[in-house]
C-alpha positions as CSV (number, residue, x, y, z in Angstrom):
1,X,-262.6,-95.3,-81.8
2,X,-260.3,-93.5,-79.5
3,X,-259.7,-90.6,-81.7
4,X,-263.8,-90.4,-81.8
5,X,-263.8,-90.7,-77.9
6,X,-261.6,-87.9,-77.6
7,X,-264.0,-85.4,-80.1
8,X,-266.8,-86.3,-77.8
9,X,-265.4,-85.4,-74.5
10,X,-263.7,-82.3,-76.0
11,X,-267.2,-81.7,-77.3
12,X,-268.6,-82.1,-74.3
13,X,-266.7,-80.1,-72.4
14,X,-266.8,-77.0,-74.9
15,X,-270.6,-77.1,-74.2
16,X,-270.7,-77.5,-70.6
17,X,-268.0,-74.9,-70.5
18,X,-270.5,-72.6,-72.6
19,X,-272.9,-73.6,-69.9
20,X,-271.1,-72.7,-67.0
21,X,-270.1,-69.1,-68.5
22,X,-273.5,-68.6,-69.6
23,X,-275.2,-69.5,-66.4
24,X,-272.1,-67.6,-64.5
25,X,-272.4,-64.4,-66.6
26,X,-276.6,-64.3,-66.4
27,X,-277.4,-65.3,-63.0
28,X,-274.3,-65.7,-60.5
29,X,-272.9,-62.2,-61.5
30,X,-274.7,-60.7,-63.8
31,X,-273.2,-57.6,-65.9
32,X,-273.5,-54.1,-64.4
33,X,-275.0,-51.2,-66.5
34,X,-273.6,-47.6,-65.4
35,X,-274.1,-44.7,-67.3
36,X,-276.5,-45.5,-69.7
37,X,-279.4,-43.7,-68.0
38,X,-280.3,-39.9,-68.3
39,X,-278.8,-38.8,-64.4
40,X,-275.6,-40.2,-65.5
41,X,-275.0,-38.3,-68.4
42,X,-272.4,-35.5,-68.7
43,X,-273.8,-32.3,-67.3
44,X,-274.0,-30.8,-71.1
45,X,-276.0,-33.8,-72.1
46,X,-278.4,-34.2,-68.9
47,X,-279.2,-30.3,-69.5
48,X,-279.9,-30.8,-73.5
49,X,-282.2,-33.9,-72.2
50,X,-284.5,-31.8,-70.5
51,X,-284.4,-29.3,-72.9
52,X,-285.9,-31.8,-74.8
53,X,-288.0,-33.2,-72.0
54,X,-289.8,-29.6,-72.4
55,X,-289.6,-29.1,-75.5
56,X,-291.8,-32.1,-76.0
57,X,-294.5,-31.3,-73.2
58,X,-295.2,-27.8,-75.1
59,X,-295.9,-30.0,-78.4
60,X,-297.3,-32.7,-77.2
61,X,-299.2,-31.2,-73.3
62,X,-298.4,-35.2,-71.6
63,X,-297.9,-33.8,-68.2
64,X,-297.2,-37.1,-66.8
65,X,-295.0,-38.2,-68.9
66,X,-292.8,-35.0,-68.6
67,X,-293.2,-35.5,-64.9
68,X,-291.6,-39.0,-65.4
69,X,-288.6,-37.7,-67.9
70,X,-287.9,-35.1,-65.2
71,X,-287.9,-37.2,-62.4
72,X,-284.9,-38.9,-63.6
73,X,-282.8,-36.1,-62.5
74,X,-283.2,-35.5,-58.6
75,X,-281.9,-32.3,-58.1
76,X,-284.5,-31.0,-60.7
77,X,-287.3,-28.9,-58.7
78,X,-289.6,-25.6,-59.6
79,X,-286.9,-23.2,-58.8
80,X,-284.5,-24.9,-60.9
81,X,-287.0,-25.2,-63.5
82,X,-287.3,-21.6,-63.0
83,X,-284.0,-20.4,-63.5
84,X,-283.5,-22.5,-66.1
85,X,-286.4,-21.0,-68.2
86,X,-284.7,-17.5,-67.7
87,X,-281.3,-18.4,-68.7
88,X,-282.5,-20.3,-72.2
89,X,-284.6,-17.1,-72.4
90,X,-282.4,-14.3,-71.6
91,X,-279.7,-16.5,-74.1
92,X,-282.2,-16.5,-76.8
93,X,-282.7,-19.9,-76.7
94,X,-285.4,-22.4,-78.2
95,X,-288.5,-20.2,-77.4
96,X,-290.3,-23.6,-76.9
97,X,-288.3,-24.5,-74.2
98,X,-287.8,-21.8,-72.7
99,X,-292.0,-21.7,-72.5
100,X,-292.4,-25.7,-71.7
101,X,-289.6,-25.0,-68.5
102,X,-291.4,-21.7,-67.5
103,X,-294.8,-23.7,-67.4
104,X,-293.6,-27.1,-65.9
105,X,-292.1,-24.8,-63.2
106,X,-295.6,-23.6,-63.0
107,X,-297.2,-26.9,-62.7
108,X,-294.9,-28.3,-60.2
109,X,-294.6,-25.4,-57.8
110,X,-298.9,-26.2,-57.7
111,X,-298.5,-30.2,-57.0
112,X,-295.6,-29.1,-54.2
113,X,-296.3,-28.3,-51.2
114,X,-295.0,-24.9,-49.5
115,X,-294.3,-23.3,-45.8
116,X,-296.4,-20.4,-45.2
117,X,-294.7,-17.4,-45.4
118,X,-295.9,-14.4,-43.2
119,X,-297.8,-11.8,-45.6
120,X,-295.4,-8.8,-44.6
121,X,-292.2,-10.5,-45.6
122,X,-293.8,-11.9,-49.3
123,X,-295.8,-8.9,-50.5
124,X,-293.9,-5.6,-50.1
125,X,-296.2,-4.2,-52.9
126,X,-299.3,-5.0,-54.8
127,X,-297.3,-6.0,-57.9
128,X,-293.8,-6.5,-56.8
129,X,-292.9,-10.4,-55.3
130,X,-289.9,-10.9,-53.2
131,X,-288.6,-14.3,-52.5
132,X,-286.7,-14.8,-49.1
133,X,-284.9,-17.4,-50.4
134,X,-281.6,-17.4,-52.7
135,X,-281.8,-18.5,-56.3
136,X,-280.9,-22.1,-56.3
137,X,-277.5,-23.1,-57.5
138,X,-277.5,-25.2,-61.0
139,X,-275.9,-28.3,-61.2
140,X,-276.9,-28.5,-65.3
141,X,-274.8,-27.3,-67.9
142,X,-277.3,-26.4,-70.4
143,X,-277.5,-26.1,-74.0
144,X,-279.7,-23.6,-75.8
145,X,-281.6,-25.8,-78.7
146,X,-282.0,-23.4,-81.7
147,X,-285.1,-21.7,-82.3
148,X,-287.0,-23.0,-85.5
149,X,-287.4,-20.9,-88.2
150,X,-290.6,-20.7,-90.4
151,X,-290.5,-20.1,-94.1
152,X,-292.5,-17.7,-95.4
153,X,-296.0,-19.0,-97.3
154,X,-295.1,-18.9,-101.1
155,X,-298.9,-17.8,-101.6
156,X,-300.3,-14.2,-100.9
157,X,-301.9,-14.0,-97.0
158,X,-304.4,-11.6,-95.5
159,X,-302.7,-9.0,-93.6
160,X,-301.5,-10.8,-89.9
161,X,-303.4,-9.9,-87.1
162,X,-300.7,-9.7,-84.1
163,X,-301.5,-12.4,-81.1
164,X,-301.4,-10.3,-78.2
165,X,-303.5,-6.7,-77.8
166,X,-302.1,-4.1,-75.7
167,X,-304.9,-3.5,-73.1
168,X,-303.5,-1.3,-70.5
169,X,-300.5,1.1,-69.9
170,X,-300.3,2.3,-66.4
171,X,-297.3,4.0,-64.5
172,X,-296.9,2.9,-61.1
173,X,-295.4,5.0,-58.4
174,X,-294.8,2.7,-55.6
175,X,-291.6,4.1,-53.5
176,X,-291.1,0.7,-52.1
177,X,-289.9,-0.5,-55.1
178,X,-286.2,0.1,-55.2
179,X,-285.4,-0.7,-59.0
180,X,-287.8,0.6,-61.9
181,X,-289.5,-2.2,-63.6
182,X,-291.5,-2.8,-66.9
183,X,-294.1,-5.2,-65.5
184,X,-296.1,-7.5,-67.9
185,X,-299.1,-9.0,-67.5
186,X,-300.4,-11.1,-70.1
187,X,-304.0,-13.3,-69.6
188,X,-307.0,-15.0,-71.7
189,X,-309.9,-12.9,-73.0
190,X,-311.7,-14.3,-69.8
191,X,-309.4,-13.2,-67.3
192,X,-306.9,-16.4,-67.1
193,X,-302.9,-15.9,-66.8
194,X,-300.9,-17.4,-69.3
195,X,-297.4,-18.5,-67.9
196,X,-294.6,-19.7,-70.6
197,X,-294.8,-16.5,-72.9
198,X,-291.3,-14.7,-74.6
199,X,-291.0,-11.0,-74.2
200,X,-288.2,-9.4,-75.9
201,X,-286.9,-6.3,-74.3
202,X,-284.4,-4.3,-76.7
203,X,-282.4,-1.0,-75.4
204,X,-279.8,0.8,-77.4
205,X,-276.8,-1.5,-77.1
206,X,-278.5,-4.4,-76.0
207,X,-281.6,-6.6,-75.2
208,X,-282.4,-10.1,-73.5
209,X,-285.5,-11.7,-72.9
210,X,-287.7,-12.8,-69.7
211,X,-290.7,-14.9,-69.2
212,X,-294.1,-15.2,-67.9
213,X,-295.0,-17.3,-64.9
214,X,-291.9,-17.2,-62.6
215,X,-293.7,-15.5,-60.0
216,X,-297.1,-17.5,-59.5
217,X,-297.9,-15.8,-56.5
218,X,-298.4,-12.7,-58.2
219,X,-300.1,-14.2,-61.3
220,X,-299.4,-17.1,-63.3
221,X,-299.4,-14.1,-66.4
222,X,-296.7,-12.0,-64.5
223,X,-293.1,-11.2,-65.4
224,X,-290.9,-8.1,-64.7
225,X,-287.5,-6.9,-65.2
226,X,-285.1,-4.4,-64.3
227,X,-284.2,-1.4,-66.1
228,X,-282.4,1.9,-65.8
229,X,-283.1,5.2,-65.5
230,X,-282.6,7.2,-68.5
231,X,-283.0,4.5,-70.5
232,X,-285.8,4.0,-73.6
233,X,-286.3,0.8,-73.8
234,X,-289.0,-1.4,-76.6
235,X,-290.5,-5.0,-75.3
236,X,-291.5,-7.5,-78.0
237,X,-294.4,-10.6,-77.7
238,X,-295.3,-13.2,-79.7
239,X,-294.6,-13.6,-83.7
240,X,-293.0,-9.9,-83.1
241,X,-296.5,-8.2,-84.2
242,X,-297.0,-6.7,-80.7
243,X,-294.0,-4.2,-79.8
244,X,-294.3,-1.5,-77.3
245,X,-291.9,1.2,-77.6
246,X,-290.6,4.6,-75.7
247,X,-291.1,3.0,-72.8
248,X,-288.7,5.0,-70.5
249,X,-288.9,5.0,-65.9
250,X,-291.1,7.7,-65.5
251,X,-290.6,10.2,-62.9
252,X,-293.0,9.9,-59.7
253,X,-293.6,13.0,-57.5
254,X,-292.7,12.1,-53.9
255,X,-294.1,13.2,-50.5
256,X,-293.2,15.6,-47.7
257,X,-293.2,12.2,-45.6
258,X,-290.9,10.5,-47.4
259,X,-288.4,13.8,-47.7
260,X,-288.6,14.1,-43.9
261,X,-289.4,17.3,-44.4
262,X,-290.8,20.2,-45.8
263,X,-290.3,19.8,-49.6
264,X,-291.1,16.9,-51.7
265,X,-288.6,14.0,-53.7
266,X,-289.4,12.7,-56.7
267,X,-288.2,9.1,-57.7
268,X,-288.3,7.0,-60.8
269,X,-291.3,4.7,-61.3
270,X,-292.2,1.5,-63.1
271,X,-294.7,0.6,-66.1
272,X,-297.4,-1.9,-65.7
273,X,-298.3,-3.6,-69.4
274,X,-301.4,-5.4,-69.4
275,X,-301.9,-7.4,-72.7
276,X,-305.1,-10.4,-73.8
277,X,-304.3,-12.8,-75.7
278,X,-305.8,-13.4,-78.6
């Protein structure tokens, strides 16, 4: 009887000290989760989740729910998006994300709101936008996701009409813009710009890429970049139907007012690119 005594109280007190750790582990001091959400993460990993993040909002076009996954991350903002959508770009990254940043930048920039600017010290030409403001430093390490690769249909296909239609070449000689550009415009058949769209640009020796929509005040279809005098350079849209080539700064006759005096200077110019698409 005493030995059975003695396996009931040790019983006993096995549960109630299951009891007391349970009730001490689950509501005195319950366990601490750290790191397991996304703004936790390593910087690599935080930068391939919203990669992902906008990789997924150009498949799926759930605004709010990429607004949710990005609002995990509080130094995220439409700059940041910005810069990030040139440098998966100009890395030849996933051309999806690259395009889902460029047009969540878009979006967000809309929903925030902005100080007024005085008109002289945004718009120092009709097509050229200058921010006052310094790019904004990254605290993302960021992976480029590879760009998928489509097989080629086993059956025979008409021949492929290329999305984008060259609509307009125009040189622009405006001497207030200090570096040639190749400016690109691209929009809808009625008139709407599309932000979020790839251009190649290839020189000899070289080539990167830039994107639509960084510069909404201009036009949500805008992009520009920077080349060199001298230089021929090719840009490339879409599935890699629509190439422009021999695109090269062309030389822009100056004015006696600008020379000071009584003979005119010349300077090199920029290319305006106006493409629908299709």
């Amino acid at each position: 009887m005493k030995k059975f005594l003695e396996w009931i109280w040790l019983a006993v007190g096995l549960l109630l000290g299951a009891a007391l750790g349970v009730g001490y582990a689950w509501v005195i001091r319950p366990a601490e989760f750290r790191g397991a959400e996304p703004a936790f993460l390593q910087p690599v990993y935080r930068g391939e989740y919203i990669l992902l993040a906008a990789t997924a909002y150009q498949a799926t076009g759930d605004l709010e729910r990429a607004r949710d996954r990005l609002a995990l991350f509080p130094e995220l903002n439409p700059e940041v998006l910005n810069s990030l959508a040139q440098q998966v770009a100009a890395a030849h990254g996933s051309d999806e994300a690259a395009r889902g940043l460029a047009q969540l930048s878009v979006l967000l920039l809309e929903e925030t709101p902005t100080q007024q600017i005085p008109t002289a010290t945004r718009y120092l030409s009709p097509t050229v936008w200058r921010t006052p403001t310094d790019p904004p430093t990254l605290a993302l390490t960021v992976p480029f996701l590879p760009t998928a690769t489509v097989q080629p249909a086993a059956t025979s296909s008409p021949t492929l009409q290329p999305d984008f239609l060259l609509v307009s070449r125009d040189e622009v000689c405006d001497a207030r813009i200090s570096q040639p550009q190749i400016q690109v415009v691209v929009r809808t058949p009625d008139g709407a710009g599309v932000p979020g769209i790839t251009i190649r640009i290839q020189w000899e020796g070289g080539g990167s890429r830039f994107v639509t929509g960084m510069k909404p005040d201009i036009d949500e279809g805008y992009a520009d970049y920077e080349i060199e005098p001298g230089k021929q350079y090719q840009i490339t849209l879409g599935d890699g139907l629509t190439v422009v080539r021999d695109l090269m700064a062309p030389t822009c006759p100056g004015s006696t007012a600008v020379a000071g005096g009584g003979e005119s200077v010349s300077f090199e110019g920029s290319w305006r690119l106006e493409f629908e698409m299709r």
